[in-house]
TORKOL-4160 file (C-alpha; in steps of 0.2 Angstrom, whole numbers, padded with zeros to 4 digits, m for minus):
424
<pt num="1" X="0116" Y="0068" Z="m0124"/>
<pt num="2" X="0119" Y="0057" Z="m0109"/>
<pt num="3" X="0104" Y="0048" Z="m0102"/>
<pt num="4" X="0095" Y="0051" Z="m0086"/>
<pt num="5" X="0100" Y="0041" Z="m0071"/>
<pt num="6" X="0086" Y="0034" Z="m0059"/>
<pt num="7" X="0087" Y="0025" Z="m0042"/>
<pt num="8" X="0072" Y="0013" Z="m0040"/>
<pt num="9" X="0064" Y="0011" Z="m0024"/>
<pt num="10" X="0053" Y="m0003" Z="m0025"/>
<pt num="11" X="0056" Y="m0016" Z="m0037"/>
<pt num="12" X="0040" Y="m0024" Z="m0038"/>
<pt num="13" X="0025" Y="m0026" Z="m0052"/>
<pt num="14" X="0026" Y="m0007" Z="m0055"/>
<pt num="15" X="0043" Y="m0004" Z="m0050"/>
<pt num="16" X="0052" Y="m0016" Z="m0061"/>
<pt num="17" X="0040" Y="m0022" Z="m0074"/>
<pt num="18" X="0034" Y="m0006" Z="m0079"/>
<pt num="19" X="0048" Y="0009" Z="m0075"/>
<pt num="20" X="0065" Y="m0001" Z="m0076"/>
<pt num="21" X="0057" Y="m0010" Z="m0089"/>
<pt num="22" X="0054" Y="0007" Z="m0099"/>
<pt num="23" X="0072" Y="0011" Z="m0097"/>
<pt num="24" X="0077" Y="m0005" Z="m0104"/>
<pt num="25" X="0069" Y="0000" Z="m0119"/>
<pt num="26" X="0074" Y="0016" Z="m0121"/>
<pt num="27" X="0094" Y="0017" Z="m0111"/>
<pt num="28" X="0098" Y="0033" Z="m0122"/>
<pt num="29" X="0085" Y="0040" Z="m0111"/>
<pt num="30" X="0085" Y="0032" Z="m0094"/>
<pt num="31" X="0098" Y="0023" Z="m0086"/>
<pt num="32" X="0094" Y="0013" Z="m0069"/>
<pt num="33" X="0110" Y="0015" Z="m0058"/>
<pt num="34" X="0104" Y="0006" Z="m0040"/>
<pt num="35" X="0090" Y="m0003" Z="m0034"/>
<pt num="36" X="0082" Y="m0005" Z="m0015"/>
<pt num="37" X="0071" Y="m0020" Z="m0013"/>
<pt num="38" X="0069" Y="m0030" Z="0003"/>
<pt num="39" X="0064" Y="m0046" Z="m0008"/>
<pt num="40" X="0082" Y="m0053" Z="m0013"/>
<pt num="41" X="0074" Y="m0061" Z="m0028"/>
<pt num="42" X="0068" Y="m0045" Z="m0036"/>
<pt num="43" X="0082" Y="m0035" Z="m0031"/>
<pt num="44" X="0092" Y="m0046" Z="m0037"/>
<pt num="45" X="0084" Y="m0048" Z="m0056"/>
<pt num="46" X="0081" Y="m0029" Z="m0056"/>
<pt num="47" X="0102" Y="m0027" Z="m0054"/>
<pt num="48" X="0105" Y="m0043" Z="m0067"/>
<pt num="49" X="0092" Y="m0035" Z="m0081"/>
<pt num="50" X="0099" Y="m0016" Z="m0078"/>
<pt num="51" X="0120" Y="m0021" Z="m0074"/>
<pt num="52" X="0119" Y="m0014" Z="m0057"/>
<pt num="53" X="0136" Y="m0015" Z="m0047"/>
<pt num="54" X="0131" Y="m0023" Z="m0031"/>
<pt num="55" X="0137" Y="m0010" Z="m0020"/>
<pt num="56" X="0123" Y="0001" Z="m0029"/>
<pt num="57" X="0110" Y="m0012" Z="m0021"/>
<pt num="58" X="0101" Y="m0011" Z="m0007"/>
<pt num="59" X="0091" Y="m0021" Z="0003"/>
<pt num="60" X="0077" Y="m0005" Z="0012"/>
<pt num="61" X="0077" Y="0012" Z="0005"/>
<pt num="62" X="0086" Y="0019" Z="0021"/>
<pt num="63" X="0101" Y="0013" Z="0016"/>
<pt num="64" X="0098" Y="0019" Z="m0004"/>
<pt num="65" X="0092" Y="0036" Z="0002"/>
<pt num="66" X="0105" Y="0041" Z="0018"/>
<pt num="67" X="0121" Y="0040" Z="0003"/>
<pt num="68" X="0124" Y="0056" Z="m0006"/>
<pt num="69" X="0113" Y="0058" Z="m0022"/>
<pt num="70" X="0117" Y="0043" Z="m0034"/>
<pt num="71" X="0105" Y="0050" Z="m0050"/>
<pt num="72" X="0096" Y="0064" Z="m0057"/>
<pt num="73" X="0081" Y="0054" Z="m0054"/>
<pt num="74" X="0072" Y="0044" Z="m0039"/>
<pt num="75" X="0056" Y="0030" Z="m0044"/>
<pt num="76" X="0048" Y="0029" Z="m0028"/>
<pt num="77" X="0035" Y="0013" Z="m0033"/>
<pt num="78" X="0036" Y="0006" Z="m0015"/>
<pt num="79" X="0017" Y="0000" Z="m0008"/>
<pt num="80" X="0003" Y="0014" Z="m0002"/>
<pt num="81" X="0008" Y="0015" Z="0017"/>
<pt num="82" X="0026" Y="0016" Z="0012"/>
<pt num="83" X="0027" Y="0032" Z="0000"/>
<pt num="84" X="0032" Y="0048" Z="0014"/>
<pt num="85" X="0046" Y="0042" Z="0022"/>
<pt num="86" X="0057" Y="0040" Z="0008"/>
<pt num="87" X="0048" Y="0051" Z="m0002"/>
<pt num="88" X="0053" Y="0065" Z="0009"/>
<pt num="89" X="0072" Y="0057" Z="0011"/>
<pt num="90" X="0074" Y="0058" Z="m0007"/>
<pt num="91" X="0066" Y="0078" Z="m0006"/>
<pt num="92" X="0079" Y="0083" Z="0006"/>
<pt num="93" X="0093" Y="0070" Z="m0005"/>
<pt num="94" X="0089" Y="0084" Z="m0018"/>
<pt num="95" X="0081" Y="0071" Z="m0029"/>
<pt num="96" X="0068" Y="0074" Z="m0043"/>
<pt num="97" X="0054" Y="0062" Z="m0040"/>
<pt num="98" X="0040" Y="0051" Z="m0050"/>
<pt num="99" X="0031" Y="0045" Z="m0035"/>
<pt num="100" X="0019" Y="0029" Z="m0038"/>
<pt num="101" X="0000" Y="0036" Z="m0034"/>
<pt num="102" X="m0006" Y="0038" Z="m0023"/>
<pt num="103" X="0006" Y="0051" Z="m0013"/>
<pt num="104" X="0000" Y="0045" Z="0004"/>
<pt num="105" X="m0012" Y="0034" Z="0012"/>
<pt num="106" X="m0018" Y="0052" Z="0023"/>
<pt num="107" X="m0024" Y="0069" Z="0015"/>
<pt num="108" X="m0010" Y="0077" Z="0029"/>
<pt num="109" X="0006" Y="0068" Z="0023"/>
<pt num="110" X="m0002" Y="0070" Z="0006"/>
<pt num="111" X="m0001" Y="0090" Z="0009"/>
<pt num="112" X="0017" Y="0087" Z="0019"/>
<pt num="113" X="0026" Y="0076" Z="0004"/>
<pt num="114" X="0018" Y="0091" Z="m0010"/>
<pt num="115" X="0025" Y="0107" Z="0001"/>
<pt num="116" X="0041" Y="0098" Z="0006"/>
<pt num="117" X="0045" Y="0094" Z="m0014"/>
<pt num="118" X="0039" Y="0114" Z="m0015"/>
<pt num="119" X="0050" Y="0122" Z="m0003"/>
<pt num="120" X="0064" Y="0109" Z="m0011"/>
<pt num="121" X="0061" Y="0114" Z="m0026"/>
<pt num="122" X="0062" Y="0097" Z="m0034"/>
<pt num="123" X="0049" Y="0088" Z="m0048"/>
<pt num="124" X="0037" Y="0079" Z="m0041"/>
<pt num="125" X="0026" Y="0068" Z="m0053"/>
<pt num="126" X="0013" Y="0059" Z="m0048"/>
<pt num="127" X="0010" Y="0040" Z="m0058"/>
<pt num="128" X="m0009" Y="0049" Z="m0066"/>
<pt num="129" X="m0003" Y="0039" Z="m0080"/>
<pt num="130" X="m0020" Y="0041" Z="m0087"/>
<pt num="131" X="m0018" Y="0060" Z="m0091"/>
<pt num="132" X="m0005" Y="0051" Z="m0104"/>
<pt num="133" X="m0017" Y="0041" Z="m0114"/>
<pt num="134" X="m0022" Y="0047" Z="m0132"/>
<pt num="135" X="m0038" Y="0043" Z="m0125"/>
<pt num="136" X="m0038" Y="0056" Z="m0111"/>
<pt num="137" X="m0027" Y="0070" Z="m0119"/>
<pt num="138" X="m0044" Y="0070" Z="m0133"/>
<pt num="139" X="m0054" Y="0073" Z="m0120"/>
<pt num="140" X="m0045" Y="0086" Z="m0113"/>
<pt num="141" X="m0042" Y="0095" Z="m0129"/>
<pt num="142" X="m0061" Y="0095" Z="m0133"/>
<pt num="143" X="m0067" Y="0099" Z="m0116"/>
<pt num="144" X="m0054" Y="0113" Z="m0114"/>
<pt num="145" X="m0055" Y="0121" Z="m0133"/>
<pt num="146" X="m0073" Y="0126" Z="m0127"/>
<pt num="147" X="m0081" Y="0114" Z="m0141"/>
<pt num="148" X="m0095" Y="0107" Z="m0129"/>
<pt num="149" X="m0101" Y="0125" Z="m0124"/>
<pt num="150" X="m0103" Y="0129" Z="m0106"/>
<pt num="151" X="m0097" Y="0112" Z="m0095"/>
<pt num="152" X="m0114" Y="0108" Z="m0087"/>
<pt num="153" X="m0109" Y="0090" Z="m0079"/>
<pt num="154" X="m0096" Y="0078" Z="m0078"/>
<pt num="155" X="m0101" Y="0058" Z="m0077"/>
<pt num="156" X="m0085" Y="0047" Z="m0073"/>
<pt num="157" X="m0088" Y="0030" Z="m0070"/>
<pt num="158" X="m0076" Y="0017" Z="m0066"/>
<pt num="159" X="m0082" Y="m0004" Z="m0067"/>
<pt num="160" X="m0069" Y="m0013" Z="m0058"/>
<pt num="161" X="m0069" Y="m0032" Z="m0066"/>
<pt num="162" X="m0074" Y="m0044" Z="m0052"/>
<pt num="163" X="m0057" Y="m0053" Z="m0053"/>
<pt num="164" X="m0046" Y="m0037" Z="m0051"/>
<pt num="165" X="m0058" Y="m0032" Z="m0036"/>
<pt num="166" X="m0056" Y="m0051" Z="m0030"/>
<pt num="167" X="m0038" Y="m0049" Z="m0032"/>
<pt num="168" X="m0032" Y="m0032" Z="m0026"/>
<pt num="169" X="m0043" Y="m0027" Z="m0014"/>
<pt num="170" X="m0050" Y="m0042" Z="m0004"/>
<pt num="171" X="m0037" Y="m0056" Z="m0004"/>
<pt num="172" X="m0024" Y="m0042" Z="m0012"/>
<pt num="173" X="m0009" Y="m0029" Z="m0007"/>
<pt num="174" X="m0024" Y="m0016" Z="m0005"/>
<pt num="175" X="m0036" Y="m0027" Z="0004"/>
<pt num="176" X="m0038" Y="m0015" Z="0019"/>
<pt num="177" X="m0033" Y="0003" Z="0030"/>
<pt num="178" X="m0020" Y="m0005" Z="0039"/>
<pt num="179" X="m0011" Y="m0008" Z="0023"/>
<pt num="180" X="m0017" Y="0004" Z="0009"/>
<pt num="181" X="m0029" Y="0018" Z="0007"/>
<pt num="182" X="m0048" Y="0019" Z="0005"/>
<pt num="183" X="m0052" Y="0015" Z="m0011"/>
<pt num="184" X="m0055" Y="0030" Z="m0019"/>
<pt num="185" X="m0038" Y="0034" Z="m0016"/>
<pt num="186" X="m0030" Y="0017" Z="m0020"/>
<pt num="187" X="m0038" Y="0013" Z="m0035"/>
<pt num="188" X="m0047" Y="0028" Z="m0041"/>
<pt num="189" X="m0037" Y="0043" Z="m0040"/>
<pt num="190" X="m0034" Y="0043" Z="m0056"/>
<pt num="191" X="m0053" Y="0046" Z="m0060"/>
<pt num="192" X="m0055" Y="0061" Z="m0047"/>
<pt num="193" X="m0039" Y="0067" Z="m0055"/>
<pt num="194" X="m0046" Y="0065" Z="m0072"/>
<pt num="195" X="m0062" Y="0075" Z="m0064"/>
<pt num="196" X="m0052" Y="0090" Z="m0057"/>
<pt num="197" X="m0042" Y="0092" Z="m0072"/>
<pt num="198" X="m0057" Y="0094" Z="m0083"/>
<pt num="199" X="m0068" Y="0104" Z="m0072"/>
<pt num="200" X="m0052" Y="0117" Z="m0071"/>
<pt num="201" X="m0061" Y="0125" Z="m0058"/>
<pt num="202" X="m0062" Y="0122" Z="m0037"/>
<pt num="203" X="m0073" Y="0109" Z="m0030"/>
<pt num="204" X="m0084" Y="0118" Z="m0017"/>
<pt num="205" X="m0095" Y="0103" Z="m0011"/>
<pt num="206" X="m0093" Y="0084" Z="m0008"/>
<pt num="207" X="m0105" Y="0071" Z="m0004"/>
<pt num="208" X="m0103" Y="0051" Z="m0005"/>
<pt num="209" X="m0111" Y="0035" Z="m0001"/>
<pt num="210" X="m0104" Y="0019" Z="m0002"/>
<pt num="211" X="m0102" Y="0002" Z="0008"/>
<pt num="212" X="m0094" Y="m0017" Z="0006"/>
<pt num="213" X="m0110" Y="m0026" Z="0004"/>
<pt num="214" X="m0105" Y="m0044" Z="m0005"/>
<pt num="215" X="m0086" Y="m0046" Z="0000"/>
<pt num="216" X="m0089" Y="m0052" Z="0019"/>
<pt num="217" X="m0094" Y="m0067" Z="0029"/>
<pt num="218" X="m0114" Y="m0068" Z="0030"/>
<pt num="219" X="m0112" Y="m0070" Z="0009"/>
<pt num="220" X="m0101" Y="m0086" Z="0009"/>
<pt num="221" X="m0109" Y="m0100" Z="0000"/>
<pt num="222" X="m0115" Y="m0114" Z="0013"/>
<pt num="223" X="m0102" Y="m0126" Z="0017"/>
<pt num="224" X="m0088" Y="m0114" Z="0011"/>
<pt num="225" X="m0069" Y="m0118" Z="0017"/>
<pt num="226" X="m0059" Y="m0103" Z="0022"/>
<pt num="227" X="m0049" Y="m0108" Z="0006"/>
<pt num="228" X="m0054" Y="m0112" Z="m0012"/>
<pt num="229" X="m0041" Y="m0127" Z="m0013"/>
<pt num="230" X="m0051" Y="m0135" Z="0002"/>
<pt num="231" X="m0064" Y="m0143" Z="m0007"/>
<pt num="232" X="m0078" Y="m0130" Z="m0008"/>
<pt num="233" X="m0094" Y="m0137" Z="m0011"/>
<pt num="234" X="m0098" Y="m0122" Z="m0022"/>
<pt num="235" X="m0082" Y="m0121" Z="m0033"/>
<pt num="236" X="m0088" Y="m0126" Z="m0049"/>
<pt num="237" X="m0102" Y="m0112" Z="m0049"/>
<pt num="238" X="m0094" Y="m0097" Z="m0039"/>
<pt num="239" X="m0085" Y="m0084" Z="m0049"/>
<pt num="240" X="m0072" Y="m0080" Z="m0036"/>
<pt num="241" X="m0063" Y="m0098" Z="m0038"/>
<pt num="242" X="m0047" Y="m0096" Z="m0034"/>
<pt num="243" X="m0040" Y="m0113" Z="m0042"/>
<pt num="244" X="m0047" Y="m0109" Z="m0058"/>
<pt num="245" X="m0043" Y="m0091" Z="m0061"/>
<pt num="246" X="m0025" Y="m0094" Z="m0052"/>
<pt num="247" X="m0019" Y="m0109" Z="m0061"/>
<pt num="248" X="m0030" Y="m0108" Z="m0075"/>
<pt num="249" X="m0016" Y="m0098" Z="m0087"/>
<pt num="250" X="0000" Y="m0106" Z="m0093"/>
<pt num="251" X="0017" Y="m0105" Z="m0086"/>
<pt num="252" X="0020" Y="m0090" Z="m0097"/>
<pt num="253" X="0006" Y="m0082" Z="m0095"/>
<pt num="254" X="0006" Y="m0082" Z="m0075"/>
<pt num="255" X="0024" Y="m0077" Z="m0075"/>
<pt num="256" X="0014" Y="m0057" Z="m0078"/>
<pt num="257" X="0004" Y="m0049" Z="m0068"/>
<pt num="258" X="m0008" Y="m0054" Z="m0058"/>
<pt num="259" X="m0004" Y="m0071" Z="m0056"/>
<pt num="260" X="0015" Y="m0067" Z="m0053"/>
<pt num="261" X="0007" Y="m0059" Z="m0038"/>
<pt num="262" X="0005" Y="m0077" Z="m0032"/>
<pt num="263" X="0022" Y="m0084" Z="m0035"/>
<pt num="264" X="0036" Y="m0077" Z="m0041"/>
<pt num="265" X="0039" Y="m0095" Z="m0048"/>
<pt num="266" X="0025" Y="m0094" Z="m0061"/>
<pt num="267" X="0025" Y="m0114" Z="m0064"/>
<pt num="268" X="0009" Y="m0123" Z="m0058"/>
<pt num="269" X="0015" Y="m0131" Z="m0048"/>
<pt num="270" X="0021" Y="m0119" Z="m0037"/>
<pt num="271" X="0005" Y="m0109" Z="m0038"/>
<pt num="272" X="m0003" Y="m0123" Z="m0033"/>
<pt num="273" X="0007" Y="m0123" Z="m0017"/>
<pt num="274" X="0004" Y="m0105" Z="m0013"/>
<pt num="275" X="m0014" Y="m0105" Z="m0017"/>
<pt num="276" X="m0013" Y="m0119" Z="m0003"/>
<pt num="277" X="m0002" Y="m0108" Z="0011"/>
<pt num="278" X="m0004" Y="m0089" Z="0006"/>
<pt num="279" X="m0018" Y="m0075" Z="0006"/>
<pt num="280" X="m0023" Y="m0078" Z="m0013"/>
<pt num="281" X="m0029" Y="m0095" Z="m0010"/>
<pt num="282" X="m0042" Y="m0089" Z="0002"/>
<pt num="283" X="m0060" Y="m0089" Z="m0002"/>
<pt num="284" X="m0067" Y="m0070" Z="m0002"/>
<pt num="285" X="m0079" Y="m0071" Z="0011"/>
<pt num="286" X="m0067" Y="m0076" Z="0023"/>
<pt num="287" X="m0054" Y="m0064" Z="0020"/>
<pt num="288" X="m0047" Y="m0047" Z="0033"/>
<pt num="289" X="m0055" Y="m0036" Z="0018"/>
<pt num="290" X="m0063" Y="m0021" Z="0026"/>
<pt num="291" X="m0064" Y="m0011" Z="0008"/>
<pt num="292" X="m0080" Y="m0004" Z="0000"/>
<pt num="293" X="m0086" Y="m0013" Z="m0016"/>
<pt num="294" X="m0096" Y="0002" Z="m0022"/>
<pt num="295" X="m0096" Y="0020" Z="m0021"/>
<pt num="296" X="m0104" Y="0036" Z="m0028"/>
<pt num="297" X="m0097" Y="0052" Z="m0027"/>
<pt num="298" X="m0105" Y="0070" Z="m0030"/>
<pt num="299" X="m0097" Y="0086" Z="m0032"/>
<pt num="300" X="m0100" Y="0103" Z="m0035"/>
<pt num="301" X="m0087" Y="0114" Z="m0044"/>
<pt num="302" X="m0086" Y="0134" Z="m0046"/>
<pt num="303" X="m0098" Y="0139" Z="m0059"/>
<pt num="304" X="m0112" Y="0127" Z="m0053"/>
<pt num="305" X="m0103" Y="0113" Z="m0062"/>
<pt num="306" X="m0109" Y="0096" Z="m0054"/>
<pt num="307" X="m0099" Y="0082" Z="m0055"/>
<pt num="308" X="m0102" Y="0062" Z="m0053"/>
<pt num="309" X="m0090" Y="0049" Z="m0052"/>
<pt num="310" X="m0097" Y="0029" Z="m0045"/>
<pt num="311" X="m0084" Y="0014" Z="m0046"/>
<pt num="312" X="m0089" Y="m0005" Z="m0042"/>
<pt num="313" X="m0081" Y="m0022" Z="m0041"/>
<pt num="314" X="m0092" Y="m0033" Z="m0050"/>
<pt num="315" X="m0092" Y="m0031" Z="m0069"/>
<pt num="316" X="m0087" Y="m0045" Z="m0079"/>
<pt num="317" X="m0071" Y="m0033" Z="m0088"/>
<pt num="318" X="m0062" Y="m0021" Z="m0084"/>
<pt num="319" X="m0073" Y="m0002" Z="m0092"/>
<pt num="320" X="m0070" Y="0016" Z="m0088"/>
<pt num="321" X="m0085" Y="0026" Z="m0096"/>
<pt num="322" X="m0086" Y="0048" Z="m0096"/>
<pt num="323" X="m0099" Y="0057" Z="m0102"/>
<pt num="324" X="m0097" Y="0077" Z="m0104"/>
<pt num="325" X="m0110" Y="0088" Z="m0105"/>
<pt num="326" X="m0110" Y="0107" Z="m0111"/>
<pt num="327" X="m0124" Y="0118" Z="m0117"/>
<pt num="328" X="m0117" Y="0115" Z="m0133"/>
<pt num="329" X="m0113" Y="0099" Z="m0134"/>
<pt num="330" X="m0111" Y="0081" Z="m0126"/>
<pt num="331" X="m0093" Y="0071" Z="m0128"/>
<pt num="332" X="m0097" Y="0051" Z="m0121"/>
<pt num="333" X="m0083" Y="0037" Z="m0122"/>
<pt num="334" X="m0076" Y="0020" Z="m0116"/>
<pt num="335" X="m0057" Y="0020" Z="m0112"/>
<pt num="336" X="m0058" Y="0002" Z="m0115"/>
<pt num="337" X="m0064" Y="0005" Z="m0133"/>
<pt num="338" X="m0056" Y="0019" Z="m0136"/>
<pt num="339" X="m0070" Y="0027" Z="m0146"/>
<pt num="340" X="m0078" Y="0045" Z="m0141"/>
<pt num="341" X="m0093" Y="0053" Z="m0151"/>
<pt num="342" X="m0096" Y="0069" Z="m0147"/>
<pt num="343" X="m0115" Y="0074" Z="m0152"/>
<pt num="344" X="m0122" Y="0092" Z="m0152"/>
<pt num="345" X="m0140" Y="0097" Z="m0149"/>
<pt num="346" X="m0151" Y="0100" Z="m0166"/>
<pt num="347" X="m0139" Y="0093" Z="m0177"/>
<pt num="348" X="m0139" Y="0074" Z="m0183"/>
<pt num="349" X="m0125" Y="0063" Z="m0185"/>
<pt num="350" X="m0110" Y="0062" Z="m0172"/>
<pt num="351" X="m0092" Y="0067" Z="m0172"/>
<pt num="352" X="m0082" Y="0052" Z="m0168"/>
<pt num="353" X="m0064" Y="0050" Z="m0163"/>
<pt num="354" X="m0055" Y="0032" Z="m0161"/>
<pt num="355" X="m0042" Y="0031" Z="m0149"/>
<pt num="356" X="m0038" Y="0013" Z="m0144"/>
<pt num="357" X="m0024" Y="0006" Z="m0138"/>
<pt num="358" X="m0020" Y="m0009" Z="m0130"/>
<pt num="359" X="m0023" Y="m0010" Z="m0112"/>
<pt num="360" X="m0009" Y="m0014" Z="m0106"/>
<pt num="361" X="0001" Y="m0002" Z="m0101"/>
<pt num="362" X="m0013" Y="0010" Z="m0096"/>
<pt num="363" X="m0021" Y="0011" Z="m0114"/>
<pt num="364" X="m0002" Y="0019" Z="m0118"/>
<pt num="365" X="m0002" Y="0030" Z="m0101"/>
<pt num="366" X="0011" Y="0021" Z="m0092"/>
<pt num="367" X="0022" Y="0026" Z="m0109"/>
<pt num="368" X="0016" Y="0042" Z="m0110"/>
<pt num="369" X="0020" Y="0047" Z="m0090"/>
<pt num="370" X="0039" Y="0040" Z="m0096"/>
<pt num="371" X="0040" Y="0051" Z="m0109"/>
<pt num="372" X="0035" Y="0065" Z="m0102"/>
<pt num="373" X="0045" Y="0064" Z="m0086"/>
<pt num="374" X="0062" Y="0060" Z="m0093"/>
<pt num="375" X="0057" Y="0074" Z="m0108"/>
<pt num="376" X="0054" Y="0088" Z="m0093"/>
<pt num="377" X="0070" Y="0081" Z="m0085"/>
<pt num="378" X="0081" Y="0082" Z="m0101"/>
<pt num="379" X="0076" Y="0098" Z="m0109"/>
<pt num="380" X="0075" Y="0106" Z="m0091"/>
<pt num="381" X="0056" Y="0114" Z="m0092"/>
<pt num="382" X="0047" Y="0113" Z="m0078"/>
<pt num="383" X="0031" Y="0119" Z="m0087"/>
<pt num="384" X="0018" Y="0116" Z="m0090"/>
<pt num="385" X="0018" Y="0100" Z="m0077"/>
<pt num="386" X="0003" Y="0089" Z="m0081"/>
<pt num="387" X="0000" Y="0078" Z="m0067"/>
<pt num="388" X="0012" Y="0086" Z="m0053"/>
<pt num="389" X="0013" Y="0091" Z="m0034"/>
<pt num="390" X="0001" Y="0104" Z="m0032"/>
<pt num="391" X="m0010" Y="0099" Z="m0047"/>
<pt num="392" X="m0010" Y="0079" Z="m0042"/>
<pt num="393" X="m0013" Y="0085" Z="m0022"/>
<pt num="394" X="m0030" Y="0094" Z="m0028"/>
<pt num="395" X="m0039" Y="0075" Z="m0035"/>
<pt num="396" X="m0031" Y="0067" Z="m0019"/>
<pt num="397" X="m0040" Y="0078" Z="m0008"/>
<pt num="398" X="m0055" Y="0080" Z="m0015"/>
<pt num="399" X="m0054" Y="0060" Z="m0012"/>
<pt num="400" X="m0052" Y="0062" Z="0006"/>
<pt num="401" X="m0065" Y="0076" Z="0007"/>
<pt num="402" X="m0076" Y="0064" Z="0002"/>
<pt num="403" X="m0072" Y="0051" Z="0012"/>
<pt num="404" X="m0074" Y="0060" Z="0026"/>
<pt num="405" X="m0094" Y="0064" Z="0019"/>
<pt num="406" X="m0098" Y="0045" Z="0017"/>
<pt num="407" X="m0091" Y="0040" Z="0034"/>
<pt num="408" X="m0099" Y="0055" Z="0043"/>
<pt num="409" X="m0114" Y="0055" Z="0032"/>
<pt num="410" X="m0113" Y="0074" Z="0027"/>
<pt num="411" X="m0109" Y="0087" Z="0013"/>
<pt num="412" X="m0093" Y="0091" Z="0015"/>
<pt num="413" X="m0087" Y="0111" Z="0013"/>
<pt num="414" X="m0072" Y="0106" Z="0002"/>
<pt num="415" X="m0061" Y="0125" Z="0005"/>
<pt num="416" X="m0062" Y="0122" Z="0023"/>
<pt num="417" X="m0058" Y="0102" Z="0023"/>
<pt num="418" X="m0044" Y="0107" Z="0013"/>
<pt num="419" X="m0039" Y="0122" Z="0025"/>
<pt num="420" X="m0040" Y="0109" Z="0039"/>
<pt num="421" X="m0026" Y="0099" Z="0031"/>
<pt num="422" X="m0013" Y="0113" Z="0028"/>
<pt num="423" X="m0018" Y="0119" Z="0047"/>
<pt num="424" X="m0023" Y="0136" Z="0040"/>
């Protein structure tokens, strides 16, 4: 069987070094057949790495998206703000889609890009990649075989490591509205999509409180220069220190994410010089960061099934944490662990389950995604289609509905919020 062909749009961390790199390991299932990159250096590599004819390159996805269909396939991994316009030029190209999450930066162009794919007919698959760890999938098949009894309450919790926080979403690519979604959406769709998929029921009622509190000006350190090459009188103490997290790692090291972030040239010296010129070099008190560094959300599903879901940036690693609770039973876990225990009232001991994998690569979910998407494409199913359009659009708004409560400081009436967005 020939492989599928892709066209990549967005050939940065995502873009190249997880999906082209995929179809380099596996060409009998994916072939990449063009490129659109703005960056000539990544454009440029993408095309070397995957033999790419230069007349199959492009330098914005207007040009890539206006020809005739090139592939079966479109990778869409361009930055937040930047997903509807060619996402909705490769509908009407009569591409299938994997669209890096999340769909849109607004809940309304979220609902446009999920009817348009609709009405198209075409695959649209969202990047929930963490629907396609082992980890997950358990937790769905205990949760849905109806082992836990009646679902009383879901607990999702998400501990953003400091430096990650530091990284993405105050000096970083997500660091504020103008340039990415609110958090919830940027970083932690993937939780509320996790939520709606194990509740398998409508969310009725939103609430959600939340603010950036240490991230901002009034919290710099005394004497503090707007950047961490400067001399700061608190550098040896602060945890933020961009010298010693950026140049700390080797050349080989900083040539992965995050620090290739910083330079595309991961030698030190060169990082040195960015840190010295560009956005990660600043210290995080002075930075145009206008994102919240906690957040708690509650919900209320069909069936009286509550829900909660909290994320911060401050914990010293990286930890996503569930706890499941039934009337017949209780599931906990730790992503980064891997391990579940599922303990039932009245009897002693636990049932344990160990799951881990490594986390790069989503704990295995960025593999995961790959397979299944190029296994839908190649066999020609469409069902059942985890993670897609109209199932992905449900977390994705439930994020904005609760937006909307912790800016207006109200419960939001979920039905009607989303009736609001498709102008019903």
């Amino acid at each position: 069987m020939k492989p599928l062909t892709a066209v990549l749009v967005g050939a940065g961390n995502r873009g190249r070094s997880v999906y082209a790199a995929w179809a380099r390991r596996h060409p009998e299932r994916l072939c990449l057949v063009a490129v659109a990159e703005p960056d000539a250096g990544r454009r440029h590599a993408t095309a070397d790495e995957h033999g790419i004819a230069a007349a199959q390159c492009f330098d914005d996805w207007t040009a890539c998206l206006e020809q005739p269909r090139l592939a079966d396939l479109a990778i869409l991994a361009t930055s937040d703000t930047l997903h509807v316009a060619p996402a909705l030029a490769a509908i009407e190209r009569g591409y299938d889609l994997l669209l890096e999450k999340p769909i849109a930066p607004t809940a309304a162009e979220c609902w446009r890009v999920v009817t348009a794919a609709e009405r198209a007919g075409c695959l649209l698959q969202i990047s929930h990649v963490l629907r396609y760890t082992p980890f997950y999938r358990k937790v769905h098949e205990i949760v849905s075989s109806g082992a836990l009894g009646t679902l009383v309450h879901l607990d999702l919790k998400e501990h953003v490591a400091a430096w990650h926080m530091t990284h993405s979403f105050v000096r970083g690519r997500f660091r504020n509205r103008a340039v990415a979604a609110p958090i919830l959406l940027a970083k932690s769709c993937h939780d509320l999509d996790l939520m709606a998929w194990l509740a398998d029921r409508p969310a009725l009622r939103v609430a959600s409180f939340g603010s950036l509190a240490h991230y901002r000006a009034e919290q710099a350190p005394v004497g503090a220069p707007a950047r961490c090459s400067d001399g700061c009188p608190a550098q040896s103490s602060c945890p933020h220190d961009a010298v010693r997290f950026y140049l700390g790692p080797d050349d080989d090291l900083a040539s992965f994410w995050p620090w290739l972030d910083v330079s595309a040239d991961p030698r030190r010296a060169a990082r040195r010089r960015a840190l010295e010129q560009e956005r990660y070099g600043r210290c995080v008190y002075a930075c145009d960061n206008d994102v919240l560094d906690h957040q708690a959300v509650t919900i209320e599903f069909a069936g009286g099934l509550t829900a909660s879901f909290s994320l911060h940036g401050f914990a010293a690693e990286e930890q996503r944490t569930l706890r499941v609770t039934g009337t017949r039973g209780e599931l906990r876990g730790r992503l980064d662990t891997g391990l579940l225990e599922l303990t039932r009232p009245g009897v002693f001991g636990s049932e344990r389950y160990e799951l881990g994998e490594s986390p790069l690569g989503h704990f295995g979910g960025d593999v995961g995604l790959m397979e299944h998407v190029t296994g839908l494409l190649a066999d020609g199913s469409r069902e059942p289609l985890q993670g897609l359009g109209r199932s992905a659009l449900e977390g994705h708004l439930l994020g904005f509905a609760a937006e909307q409560a912790r800016a207006t400081g109200t419960i939001v009436d979920v039905p009607a919020f989303q009736n609001r967005v498709a102008g019903v």
